[in-house]
C-alpha positions as CSV (number, residue, x, y, z in Angstrom):
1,X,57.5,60.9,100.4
2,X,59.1,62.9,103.1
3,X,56.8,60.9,106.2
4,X,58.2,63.6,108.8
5,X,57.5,66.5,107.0
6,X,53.9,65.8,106.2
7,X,52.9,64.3,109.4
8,X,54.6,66.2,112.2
9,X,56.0,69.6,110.1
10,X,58.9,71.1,111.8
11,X,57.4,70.8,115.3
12,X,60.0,68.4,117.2
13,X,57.5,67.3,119.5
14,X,54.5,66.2,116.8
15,X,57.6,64.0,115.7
16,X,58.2,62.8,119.0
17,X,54.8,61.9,119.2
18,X,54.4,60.4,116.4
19,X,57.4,57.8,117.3
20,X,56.3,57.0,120.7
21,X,52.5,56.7,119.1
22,X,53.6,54.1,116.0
23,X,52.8,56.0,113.4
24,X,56.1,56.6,112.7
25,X,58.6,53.8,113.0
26,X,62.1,53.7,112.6
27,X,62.3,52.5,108.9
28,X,60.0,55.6,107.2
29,X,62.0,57.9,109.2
30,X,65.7,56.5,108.0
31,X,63.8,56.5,104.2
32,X,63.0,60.2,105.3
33,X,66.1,60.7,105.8
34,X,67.8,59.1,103.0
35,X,65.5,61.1,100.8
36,X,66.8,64.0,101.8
37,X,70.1,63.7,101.1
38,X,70.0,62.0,98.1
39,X,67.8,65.3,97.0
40,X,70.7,67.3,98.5
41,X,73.1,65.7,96.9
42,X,71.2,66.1,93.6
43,X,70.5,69.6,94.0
44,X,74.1,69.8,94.5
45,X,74.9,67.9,91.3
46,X,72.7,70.3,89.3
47,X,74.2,73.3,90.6
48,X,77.5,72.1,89.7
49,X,76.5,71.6,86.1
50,X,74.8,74.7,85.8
51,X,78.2,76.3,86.7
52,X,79.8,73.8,83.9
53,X,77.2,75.4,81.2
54,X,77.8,78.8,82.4
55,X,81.4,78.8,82.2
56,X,81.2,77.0,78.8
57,X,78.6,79.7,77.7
58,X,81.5,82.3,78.4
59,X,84.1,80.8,77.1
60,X,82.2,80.3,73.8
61,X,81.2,83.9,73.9
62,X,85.2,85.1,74.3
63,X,86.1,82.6,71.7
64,X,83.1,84.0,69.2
65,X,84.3,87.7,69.9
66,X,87.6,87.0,69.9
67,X,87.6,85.5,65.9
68,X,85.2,88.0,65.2
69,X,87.8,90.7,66.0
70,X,90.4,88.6,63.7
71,X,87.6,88.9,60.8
72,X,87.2,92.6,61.3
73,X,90.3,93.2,61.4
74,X,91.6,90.9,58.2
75,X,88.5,92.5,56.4
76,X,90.1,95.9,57.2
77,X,93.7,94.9,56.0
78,X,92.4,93.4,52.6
79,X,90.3,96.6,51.7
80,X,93.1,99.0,52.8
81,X,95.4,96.2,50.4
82,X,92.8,96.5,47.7
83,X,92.9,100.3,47.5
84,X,96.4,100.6,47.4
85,X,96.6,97.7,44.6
86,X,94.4,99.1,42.3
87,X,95.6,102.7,43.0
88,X,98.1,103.7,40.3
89,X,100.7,104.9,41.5
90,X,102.7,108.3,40.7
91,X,105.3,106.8,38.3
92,X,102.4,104.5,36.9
93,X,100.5,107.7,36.1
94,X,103.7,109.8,34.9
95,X,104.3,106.4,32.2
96,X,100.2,106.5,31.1
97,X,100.9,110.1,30.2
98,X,104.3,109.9,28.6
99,X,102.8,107.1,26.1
100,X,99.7,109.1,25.5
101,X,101.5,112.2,24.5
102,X,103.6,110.0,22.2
């Protein structure tokens, strides 16, 4: 895999030389080549799903504290609801003493 970077490096003129010798022909170098940018193109692919899986990861996140706000705050209203319910009120305290005294 990759023929022109093993053999010649990133010297221009090994490649050349390499041609003109035979060791490279015109078919390795077009695989080369073709290699290449199917590797780019991959490495592309993969960036572009990271980035997917990222945003996803946030949006999850916002959605998580967003209904965990919603919890906190219904937990809230029903223990502010439940002291008031099982508060007696004035008048229920004013009728507990009138029937005791009776």
């Amino acid at each position: 895999m990759y023929v022109l970077k093993r053999l010649a490096g990133k010297n221009i003129s090994n490649m050349i030389c390499l041609v003109s010798s035979g060791t490279l022909n015109r078919n390795s170098i077009k695989i080369d080549i073709l290699q290449e940018d199917e590797l780019s193109e991959q490495q592309i692919r993969l960036g572009l799903v990271e980035k997917r899986l990222e945003n996803a990861t946030k949006e999850a996140d916002d959605r998580v504290d967003k209904i965990q706000h919603r919890l906190d705050e219904a937990n809230f209203d029903l223990k502010r609801k439940n002291k008031y319910v099982n508060k007696p009120s004035r008048c229920d305290l004013v009728l507990i003493f009138t029937a005791y005294c009776n």
